[in-house]
GUMAR-289781 format. One record per residue: residue number from 1; residue in one letter; x, y, z of N, C-alpha, C in turn. Coordinates in pm, 1 decimal. Example, Ala and Ser with C-alpha at 12.3 -4.5 7.8 and 13.67 -1.06 7.14 Angstrom:
// GUMAR-289781
 rolum bamar    neast   nnorth      nup   caeast  canorth     caup    ceast   cnorth      cup
     1     A   1319.0   -569.0    780.0   1230.0   -450.0    780.0   1320.0   -330.0    780.0
     2     S   1285.0   -225.0    708.0   1367.0   -106.0    714.0   1290.0      3.0    787.0
This chain:
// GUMAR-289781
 rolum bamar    neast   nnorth      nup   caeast  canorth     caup    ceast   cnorth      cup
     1     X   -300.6  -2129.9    -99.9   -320.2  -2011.9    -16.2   -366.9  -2050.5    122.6
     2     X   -309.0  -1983.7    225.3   -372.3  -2005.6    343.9   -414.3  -1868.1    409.9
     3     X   -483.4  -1879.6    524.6   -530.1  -1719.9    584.0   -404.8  -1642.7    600.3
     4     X   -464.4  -1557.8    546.7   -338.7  -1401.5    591.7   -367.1  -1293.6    657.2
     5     X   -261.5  -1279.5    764.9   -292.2  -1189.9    889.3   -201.7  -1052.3    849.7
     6     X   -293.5   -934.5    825.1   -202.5   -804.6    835.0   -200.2   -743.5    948.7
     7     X   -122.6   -650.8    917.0    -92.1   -546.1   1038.6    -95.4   -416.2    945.5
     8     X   -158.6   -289.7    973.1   -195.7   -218.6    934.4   -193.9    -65.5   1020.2
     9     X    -32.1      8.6   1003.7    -17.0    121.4   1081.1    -67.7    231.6   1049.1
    10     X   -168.2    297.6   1113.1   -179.2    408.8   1114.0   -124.7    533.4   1189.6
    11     X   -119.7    615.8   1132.8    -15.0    710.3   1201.6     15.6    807.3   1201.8
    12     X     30.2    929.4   1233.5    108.5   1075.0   1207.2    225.3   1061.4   1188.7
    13     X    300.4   1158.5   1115.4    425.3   1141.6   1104.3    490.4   1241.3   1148.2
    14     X    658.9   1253.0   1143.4    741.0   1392.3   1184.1    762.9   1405.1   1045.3
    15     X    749.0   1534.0   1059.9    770.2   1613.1    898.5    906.4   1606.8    886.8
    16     X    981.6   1604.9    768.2   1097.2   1542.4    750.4   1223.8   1554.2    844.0
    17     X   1162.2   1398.2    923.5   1221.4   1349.7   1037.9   1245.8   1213.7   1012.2
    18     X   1344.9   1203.0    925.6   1388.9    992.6    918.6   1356.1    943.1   1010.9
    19     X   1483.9    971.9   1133.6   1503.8    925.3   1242.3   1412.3    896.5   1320.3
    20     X   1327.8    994.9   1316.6   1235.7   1023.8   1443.7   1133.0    869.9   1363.2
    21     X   1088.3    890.7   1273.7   1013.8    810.3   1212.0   1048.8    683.7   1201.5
    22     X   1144.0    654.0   1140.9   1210.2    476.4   1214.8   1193.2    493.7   1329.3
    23     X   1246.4    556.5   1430.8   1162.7    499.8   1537.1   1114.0    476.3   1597.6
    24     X   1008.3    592.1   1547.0    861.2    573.3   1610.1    786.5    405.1   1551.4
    25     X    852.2    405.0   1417.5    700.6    285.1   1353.4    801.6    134.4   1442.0
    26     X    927.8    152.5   1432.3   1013.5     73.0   1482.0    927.9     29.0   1641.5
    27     X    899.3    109.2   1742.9    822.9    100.6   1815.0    659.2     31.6   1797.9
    28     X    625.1     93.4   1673.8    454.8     55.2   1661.8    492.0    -56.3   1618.7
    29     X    594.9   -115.0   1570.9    578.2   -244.1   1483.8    624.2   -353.0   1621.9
    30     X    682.5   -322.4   1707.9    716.4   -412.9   1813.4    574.0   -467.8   1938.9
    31     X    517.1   -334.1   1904.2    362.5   -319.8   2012.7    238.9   -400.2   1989.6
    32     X    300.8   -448.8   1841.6    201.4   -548.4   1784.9    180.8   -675.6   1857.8
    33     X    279.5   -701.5   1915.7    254.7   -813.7   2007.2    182.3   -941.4   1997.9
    34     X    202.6   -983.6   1847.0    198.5  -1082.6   1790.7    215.2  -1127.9   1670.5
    35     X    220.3  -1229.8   1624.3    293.5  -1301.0   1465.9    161.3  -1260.9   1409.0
    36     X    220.7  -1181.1   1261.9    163.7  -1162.1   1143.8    244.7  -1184.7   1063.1
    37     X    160.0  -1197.2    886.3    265.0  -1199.7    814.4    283.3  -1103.8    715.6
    38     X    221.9   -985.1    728.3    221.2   -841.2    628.7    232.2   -699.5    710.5
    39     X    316.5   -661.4    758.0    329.6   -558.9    818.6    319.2   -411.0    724.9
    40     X    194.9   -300.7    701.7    224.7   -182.7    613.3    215.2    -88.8    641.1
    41     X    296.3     17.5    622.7    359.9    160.6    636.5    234.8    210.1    587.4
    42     X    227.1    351.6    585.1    191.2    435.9    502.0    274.0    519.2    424.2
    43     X    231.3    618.1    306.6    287.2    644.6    184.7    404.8    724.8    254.1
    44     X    501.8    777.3    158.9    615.1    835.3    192.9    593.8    823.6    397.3
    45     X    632.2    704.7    426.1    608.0    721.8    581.5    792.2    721.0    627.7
    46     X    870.2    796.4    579.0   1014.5    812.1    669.3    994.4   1009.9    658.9
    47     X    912.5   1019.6    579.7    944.8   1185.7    568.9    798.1   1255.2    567.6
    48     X    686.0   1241.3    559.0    582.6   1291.6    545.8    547.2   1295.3    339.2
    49     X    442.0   1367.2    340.5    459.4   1334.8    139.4    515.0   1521.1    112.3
    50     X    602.6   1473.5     61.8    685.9   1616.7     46.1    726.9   1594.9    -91.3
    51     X    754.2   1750.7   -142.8    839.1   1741.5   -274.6    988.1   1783.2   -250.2
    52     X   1010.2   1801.9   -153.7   1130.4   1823.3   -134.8   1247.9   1709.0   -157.1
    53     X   1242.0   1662.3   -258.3   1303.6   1533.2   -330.2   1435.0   1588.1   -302.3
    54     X   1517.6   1721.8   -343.6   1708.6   1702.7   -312.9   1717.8   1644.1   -158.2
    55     X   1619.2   1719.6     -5.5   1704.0   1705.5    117.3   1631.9   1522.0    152.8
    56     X   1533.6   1519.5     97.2   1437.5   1406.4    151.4   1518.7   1252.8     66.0
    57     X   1561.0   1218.6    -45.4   1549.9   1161.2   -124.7   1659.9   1051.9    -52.4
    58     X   1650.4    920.4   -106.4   1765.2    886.3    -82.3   1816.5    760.3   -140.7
    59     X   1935.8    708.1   -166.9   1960.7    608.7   -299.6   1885.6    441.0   -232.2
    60     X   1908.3    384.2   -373.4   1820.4    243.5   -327.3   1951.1    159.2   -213.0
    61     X   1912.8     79.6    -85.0   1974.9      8.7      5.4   2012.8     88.6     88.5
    62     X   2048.8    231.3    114.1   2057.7    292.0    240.7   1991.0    299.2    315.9
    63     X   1977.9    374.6    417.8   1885.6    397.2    508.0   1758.1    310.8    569.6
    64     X   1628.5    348.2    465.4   1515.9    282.3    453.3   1503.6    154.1    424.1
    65     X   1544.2    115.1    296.7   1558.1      3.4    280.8   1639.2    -70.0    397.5
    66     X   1769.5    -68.4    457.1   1852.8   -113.6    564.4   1729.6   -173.8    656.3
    67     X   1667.3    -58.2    714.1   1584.3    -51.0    830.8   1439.4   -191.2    763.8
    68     X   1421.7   -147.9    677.0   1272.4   -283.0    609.7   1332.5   -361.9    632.1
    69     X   1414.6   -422.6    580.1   1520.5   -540.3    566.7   1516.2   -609.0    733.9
    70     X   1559.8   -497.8    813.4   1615.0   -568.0    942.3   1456.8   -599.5    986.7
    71     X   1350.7   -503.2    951.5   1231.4   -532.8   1086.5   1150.0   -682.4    968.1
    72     X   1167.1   -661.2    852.0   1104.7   -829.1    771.4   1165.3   -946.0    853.9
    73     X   1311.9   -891.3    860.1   1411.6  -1017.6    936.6   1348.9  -1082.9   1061.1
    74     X   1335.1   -965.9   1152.6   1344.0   -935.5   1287.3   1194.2  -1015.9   1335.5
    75     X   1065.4   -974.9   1250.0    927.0  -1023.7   1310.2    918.4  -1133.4   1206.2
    76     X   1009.6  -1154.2   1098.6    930.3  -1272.8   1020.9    833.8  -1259.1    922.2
    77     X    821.8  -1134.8    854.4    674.7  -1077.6    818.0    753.2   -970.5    661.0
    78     X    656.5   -983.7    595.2    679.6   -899.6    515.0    676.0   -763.2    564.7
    79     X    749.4   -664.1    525.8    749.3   -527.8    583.9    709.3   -416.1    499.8
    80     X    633.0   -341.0    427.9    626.0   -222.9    299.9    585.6    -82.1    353.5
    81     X    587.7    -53.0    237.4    617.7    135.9    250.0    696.0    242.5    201.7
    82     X    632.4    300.0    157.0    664.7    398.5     -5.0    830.3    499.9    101.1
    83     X    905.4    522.3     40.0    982.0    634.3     39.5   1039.4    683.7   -116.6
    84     X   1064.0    852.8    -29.3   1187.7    876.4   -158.9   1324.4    834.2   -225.2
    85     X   1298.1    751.7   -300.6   1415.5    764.5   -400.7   1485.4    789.7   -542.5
    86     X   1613.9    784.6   -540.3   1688.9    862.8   -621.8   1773.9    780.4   -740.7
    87     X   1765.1    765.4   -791.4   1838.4    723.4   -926.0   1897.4    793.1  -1043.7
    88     X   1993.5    839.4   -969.8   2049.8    939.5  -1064.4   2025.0   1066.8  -1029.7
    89     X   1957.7   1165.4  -1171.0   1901.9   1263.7  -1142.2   1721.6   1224.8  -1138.5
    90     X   1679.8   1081.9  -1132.5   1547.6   1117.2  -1108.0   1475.1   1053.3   -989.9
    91     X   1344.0   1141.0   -939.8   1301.7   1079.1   -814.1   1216.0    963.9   -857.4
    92     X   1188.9    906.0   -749.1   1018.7    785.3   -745.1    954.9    823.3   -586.4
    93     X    826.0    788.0   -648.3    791.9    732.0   -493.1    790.0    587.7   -495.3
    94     X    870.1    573.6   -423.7    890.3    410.4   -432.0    842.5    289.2   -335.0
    95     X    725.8    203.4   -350.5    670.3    127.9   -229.7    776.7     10.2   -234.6
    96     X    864.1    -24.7    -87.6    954.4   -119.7    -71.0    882.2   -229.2    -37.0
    97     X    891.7   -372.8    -61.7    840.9   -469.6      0.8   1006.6   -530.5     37.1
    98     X   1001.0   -551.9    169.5   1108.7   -642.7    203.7   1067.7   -744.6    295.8
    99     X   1097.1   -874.9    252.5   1091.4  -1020.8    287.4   1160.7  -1057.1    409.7
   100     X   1110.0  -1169.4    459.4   1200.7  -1187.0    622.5   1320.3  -1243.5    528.0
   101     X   1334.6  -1342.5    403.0   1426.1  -1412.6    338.2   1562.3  -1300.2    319.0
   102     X   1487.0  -1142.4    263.9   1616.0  -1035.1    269.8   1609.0  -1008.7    105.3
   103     X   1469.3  -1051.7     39.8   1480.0   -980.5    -44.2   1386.8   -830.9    -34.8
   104     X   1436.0   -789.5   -127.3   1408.4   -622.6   -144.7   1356.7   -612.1   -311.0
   105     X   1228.9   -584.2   -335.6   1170.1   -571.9   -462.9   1100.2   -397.0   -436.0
   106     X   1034.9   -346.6   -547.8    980.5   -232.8   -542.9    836.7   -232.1   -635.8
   107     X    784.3   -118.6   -583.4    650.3    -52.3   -709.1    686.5    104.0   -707.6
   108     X    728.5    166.3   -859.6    742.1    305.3   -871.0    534.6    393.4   -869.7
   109     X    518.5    423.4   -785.4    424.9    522.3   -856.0    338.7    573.7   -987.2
   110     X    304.3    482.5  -1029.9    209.0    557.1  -1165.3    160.6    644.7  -1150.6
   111     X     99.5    728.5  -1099.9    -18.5    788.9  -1065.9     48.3    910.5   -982.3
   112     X     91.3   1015.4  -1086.0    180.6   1123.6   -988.1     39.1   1229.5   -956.4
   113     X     38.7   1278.3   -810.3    -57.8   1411.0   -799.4    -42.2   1547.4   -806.6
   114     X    -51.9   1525.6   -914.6    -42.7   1661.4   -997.2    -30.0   1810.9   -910.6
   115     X   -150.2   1795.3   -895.3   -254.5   1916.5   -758.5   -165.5   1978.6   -671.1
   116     X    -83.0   1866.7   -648.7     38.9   1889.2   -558.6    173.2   1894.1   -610.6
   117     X    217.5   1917.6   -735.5    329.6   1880.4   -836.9    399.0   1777.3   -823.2
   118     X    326.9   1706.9   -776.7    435.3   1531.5   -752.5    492.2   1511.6   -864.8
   119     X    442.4   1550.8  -1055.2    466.8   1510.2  -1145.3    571.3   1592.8  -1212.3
   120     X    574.6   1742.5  -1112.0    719.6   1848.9  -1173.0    828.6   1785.2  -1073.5
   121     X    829.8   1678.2   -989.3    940.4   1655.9   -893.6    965.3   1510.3   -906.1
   122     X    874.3   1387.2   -940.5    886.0   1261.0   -931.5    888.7   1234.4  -1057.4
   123     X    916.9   1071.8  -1141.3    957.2    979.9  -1259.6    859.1    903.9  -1257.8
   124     X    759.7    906.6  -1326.4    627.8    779.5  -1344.0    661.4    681.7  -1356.2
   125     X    600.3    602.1  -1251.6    671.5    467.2  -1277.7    558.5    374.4  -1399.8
   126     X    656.5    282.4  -1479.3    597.6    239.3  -1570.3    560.3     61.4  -1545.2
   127     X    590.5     15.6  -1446.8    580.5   -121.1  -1436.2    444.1   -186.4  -1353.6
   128     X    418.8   -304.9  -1358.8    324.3   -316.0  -1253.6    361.8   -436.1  -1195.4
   129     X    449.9   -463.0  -1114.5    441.5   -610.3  -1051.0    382.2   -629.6   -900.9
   130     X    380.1   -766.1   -911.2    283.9   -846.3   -800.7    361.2   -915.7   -714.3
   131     X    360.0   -861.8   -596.5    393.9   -938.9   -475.9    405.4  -1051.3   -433.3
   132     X    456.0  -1123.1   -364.0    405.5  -1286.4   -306.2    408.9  -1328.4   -167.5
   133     X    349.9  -1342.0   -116.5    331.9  -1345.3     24.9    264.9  -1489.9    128.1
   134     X    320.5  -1580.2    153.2    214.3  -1670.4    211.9    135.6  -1770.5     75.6
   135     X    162.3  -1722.7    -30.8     34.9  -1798.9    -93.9    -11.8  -1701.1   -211.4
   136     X    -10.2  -1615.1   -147.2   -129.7  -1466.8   -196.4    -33.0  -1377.5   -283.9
   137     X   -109.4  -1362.5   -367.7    -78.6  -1244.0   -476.4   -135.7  -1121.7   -427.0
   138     X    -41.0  -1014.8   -402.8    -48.1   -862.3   -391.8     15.2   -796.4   -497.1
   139     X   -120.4   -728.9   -483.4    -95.5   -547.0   -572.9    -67.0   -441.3   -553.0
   140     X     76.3   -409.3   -550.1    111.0   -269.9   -478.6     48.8   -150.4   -562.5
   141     X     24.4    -50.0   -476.0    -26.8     73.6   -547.7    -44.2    180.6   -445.9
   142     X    -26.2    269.2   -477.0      8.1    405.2   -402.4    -77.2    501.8   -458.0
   143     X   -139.9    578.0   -319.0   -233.9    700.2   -314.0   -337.9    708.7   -398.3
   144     X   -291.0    840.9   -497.7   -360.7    873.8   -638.3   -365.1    761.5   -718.9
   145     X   -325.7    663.2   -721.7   -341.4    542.1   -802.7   -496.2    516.7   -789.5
   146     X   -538.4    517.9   -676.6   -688.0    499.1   -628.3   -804.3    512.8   -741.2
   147     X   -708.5    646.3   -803.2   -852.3    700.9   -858.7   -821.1    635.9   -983.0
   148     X   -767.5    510.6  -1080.4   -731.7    532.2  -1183.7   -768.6    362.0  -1228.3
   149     X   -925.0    301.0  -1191.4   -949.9    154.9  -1198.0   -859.6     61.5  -1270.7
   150     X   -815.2    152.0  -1431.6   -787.9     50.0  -1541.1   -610.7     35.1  -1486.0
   151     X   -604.9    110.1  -1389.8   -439.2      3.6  -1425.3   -432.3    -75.8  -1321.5
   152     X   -527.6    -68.8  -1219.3   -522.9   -196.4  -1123.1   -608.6   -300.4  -1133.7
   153     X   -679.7   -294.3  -1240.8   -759.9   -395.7  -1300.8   -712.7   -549.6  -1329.9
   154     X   -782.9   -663.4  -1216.9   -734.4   -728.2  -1234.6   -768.4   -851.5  -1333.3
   155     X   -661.1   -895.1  -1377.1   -697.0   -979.9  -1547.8   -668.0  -1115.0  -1456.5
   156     X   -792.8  -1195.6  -1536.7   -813.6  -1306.1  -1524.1   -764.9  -1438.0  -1622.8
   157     X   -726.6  -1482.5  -1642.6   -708.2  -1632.1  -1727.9   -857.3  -1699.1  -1776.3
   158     X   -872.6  -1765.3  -1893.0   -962.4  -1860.0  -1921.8   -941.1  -1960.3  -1824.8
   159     X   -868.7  -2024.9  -1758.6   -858.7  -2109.9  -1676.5   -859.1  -2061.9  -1533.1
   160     X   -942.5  -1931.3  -1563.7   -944.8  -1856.6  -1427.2   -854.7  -1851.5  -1318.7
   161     X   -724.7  -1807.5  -1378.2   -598.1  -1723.8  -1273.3   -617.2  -1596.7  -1266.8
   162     X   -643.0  -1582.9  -1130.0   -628.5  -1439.1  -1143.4   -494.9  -1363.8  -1119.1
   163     X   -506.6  -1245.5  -1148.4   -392.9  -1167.6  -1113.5   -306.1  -1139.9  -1007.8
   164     X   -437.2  -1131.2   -913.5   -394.4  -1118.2   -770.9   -525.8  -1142.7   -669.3
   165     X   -490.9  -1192.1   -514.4   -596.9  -1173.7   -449.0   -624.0  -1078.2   -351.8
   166     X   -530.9   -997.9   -331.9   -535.0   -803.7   -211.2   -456.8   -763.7   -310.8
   167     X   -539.4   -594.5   -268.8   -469.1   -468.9   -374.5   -474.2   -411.1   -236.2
   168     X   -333.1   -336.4   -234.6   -309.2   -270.8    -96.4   -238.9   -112.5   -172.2
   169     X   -330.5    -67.0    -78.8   -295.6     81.2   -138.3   -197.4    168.7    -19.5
   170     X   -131.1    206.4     -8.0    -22.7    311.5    100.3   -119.3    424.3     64.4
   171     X   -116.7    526.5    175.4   -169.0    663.5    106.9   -102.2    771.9    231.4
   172     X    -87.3    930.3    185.7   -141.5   1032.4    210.1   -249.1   1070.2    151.3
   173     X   -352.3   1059.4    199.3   -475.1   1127.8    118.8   -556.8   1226.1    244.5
   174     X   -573.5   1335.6    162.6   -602.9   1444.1    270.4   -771.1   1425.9    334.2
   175     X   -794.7   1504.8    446.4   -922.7   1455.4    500.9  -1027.3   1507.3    476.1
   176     X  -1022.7   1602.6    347.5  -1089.2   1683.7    288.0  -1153.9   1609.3    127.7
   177     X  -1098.9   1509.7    147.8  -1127.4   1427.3     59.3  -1163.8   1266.5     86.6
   178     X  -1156.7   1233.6    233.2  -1165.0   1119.2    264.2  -1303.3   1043.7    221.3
   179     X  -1404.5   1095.1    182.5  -1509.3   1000.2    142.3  -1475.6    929.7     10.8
   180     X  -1429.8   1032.9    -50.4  -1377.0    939.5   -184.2  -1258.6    786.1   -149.0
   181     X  -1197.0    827.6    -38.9  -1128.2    748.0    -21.8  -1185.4    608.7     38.7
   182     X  -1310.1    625.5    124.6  -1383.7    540.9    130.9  -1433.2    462.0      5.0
   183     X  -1508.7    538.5    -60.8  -1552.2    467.5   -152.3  -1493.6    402.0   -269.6
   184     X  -1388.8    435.9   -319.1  -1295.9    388.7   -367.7  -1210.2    288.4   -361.8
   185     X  -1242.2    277.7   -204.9  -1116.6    155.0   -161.2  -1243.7     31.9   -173.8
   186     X  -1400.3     59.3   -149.2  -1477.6    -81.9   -175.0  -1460.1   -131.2   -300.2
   187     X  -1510.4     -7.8   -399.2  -1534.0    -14.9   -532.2  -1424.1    -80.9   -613.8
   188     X  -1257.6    -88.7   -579.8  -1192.9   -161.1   -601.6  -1173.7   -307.9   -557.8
   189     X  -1257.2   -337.4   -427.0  -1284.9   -457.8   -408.3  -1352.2   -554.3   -468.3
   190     X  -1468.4   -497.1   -482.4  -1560.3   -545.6   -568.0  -1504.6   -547.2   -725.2
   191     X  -1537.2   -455.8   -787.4  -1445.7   -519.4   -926.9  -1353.1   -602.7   -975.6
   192     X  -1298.6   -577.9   -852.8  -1168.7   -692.1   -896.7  -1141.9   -848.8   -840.2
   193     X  -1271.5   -855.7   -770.5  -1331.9   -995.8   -683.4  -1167.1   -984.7   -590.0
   194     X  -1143.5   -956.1   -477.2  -1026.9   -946.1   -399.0  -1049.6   -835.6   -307.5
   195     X   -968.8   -893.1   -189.9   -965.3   -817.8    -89.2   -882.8   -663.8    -76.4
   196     X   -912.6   -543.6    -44.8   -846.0   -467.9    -49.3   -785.0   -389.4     70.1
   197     X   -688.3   -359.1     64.4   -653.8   -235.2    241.6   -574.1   -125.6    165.7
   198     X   -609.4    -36.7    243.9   -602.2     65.3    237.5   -551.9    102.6    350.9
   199     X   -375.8    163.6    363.8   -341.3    243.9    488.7   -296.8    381.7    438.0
   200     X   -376.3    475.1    522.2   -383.2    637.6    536.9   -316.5    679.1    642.8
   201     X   -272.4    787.5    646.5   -176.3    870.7    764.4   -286.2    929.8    824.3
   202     X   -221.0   1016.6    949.9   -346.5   1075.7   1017.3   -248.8   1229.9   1054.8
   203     X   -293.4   1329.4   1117.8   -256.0   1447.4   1161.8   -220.4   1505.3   1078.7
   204     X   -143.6   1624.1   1092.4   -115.4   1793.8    988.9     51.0   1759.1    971.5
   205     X     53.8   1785.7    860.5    197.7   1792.2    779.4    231.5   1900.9    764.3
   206     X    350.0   1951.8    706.3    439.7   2045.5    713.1    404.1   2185.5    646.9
   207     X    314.0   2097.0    575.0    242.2   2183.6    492.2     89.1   2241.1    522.9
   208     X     15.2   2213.2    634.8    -77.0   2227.6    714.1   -185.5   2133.3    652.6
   209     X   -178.9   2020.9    598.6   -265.8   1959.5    517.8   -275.6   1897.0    639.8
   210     X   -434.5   1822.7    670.2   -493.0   1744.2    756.5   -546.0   1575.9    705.9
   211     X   -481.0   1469.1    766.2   -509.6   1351.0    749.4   -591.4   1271.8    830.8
   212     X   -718.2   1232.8    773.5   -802.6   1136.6    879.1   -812.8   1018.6    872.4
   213     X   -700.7    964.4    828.1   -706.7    816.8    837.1   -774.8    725.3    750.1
   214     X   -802.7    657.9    824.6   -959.1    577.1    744.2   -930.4    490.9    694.8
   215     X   -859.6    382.2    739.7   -783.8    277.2    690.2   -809.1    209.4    712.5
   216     X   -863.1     76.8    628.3   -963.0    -35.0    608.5   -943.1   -114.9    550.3
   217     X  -1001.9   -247.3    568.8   -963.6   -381.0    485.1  -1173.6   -415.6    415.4
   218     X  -1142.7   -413.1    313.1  -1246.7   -505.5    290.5  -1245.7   -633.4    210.5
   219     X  -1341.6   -677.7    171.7  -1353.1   -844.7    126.9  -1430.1   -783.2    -70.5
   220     X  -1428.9   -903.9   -115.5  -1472.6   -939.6   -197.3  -1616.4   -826.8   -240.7
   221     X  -1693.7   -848.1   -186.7  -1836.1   -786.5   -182.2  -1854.7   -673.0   -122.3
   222     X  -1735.3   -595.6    -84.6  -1707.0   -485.6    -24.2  -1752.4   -460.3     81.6
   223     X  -1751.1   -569.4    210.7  -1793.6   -549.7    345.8  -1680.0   -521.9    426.2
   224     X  -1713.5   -462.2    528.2  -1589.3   -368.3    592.5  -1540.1   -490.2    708.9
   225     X  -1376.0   -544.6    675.5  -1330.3   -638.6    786.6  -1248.8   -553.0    883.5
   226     X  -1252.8   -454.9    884.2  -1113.2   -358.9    953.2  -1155.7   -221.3    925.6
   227     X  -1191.8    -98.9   1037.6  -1202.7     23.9   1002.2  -1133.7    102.3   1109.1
   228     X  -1007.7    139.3   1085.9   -987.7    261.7   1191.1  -1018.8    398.3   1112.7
   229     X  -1077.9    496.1   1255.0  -1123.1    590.3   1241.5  -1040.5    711.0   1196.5
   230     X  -1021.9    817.2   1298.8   -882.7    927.1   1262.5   -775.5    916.4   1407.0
   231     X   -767.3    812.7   1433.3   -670.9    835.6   1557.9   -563.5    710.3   1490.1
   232     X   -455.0    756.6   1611.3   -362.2    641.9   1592.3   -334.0    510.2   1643.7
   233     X   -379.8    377.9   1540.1   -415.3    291.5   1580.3   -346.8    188.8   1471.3
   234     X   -312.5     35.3   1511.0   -292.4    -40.1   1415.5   -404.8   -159.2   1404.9
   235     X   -422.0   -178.4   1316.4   -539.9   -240.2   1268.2   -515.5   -404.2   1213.6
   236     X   -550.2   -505.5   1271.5   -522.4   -628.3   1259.6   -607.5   -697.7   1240.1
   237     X   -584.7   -768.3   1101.2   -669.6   -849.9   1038.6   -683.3   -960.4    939.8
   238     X   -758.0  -1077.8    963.3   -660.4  -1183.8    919.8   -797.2  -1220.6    825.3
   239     X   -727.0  -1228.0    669.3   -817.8  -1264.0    505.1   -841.5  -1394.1    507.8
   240     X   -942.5  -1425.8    515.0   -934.5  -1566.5    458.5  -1002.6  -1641.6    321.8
   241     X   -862.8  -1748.8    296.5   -820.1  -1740.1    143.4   -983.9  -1814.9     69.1
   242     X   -989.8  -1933.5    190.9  -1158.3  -2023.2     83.3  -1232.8  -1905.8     88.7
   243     X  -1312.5  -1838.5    159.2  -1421.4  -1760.9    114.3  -1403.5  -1646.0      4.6
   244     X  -1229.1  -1628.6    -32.8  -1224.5  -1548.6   -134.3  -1257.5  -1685.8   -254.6
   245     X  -1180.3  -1769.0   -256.6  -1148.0  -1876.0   -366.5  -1355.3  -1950.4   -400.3
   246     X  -1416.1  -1928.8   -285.0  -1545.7  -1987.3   -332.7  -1592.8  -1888.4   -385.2
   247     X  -1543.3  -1764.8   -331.7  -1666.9  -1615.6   -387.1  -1643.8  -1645.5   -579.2
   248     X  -1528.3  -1641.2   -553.1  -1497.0  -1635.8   -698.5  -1563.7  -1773.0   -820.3
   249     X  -1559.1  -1875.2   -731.9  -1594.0  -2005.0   -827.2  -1748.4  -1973.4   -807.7
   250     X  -1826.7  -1932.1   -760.7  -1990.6  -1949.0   -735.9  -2026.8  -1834.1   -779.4
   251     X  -1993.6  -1682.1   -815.6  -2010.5  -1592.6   -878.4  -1878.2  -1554.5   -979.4
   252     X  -1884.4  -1593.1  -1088.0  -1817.0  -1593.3  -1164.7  -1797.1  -1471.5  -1285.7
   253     X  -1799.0  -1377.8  -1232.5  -1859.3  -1262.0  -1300.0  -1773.8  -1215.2  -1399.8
   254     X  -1623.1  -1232.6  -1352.6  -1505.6  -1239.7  -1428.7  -1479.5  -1323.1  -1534.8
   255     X  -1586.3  -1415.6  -1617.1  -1620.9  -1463.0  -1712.6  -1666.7  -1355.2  -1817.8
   256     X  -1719.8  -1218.6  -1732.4  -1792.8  -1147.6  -1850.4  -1767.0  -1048.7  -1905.6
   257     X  -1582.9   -996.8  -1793.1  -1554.6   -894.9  -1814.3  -1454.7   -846.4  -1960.0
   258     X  -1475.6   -725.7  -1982.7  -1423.0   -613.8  -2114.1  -1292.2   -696.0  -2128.2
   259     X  -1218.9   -760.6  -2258.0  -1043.5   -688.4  -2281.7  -1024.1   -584.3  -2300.2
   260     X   -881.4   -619.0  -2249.3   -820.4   -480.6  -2341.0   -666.0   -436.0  -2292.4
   261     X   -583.5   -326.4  -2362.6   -498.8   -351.6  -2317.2   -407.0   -216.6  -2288.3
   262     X   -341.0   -197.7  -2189.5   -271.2    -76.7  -2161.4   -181.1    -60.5  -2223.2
   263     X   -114.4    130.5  -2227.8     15.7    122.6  -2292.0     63.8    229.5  -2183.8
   264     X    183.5    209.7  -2161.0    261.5    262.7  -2056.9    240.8    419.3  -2078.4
């Protein structure tokens, strides 16, 4: 593992506006104005978080995907970020990771929000895979996933492998709820000895819901390396891998933790 530098957009979006939205982030991602190697969206960031799955939705390699593909290519950097798609007759929210190499992998959504019928319009996703980046093991996970420890729980080896070292969460999460979102994003740090980020949208959606952002990186021990507030800002910040790799060998806490085991 070596240090890893993100990039971390925060942002308002156009309510279901593709276009407008490629290229607006198409823009934020050029303004960065320097080499990183994790570039991340926020949740449904080509359309706002809508259920409008028939006009919004769209099949795997068109559009969205096209566009990840070219900007991974283009800066060299991994590129992610949830959109709608379609398989058949069913939706996902689907987080894309695309590689400068031109591959294209996914994470479906576990964690549908109800509150909002994500779960009468979207397909639970049942898988959990791990990213690779630089060195580093990532954990994709989206929004409402936040609230749900045991499936991002990360399992350790007797020979102490861990699972992963960042859990990166995409979100719409409204600003009426943002303390939880604070606290949630440490509390997953800490448990799971790994760094976490968290990117949130900001401004009013289509639906008059209000987003304040609050998108943050923390460490191991849940100290804050990265905090934007509620404006629009990208947030740059570079992990570094020994002080995760010693935290872990000198507090070994993950020696003491529960089994056990999920079922889809």
């Amino acid at each position: 593992m070596k240090d890893l530098k993100l990039a971390a957009i925060q942002s308002d979006l156009y309510w279901h506006n593709k276009t407008a939205n490629l290229s607006m982030f198409e823009e934020k991602i050029w303004q960065i104005g320097e080499q990183v190697d994790l570039i991340v969206l926020p949740e449904m960031f080509t359309t706002g978080f809508t259920m409008d799955v028939a006009n919004m939705s769209e099949p795997m390699n068109l559009d969205a995907c096209k566009w990840l593909k070219a900007m991974a290519s283009q800066t060299k950097a991994v590129v992610t970020g949830s959109v709608i798609v379609r398989e058949k007759d069913l939706f996902f929210n689907r987080l894309l990771w695309a590689t400068p190499e031109g591959e294209l992998t996914f994470y479906d959504k576990r964690h549908l929000f109800r509150m909002a019928g994500e779960d009468s319009h979207f397909s639970m996703g049942t898988e959990m895979p791990v990213f690779q980046v630089k060195g580093w093991n990532v954990l994709p996970q989206i929004c409402y996933d936040l609230r749900f420890p045991v499936w991002s729980r990360n399992r350790v080896s007797q020979q102490g492998d861990f699972g992963y070292d960042l859990s990166l969460y995409i979100a719409s999460w409204p600003g009426s709820r943002v303390q939880a979102w604070d606290i949630l994003l440490k509390a997953r740090a800490v448990e799971n000895w790994c760094y976490t980020l968290g990117v949130n949208r900001v401004g009013v959606d289509g639906n008059g819901i209000a987003y304040l952002g609050h998108s943050a990186v923390y460490d191991f021990k849940g100290s804050t390396l990265g905090f934007v507030g509620t404006q629009e800002q990208t947030l740059l910040v570079t992990l570094d891998a020994s002080s995760l790799l010693d935290y872990r060998d000198k507090f070994p806490a993950w020696k003491d933790a529960d089994d056990f085991e999920l079922k889809a």
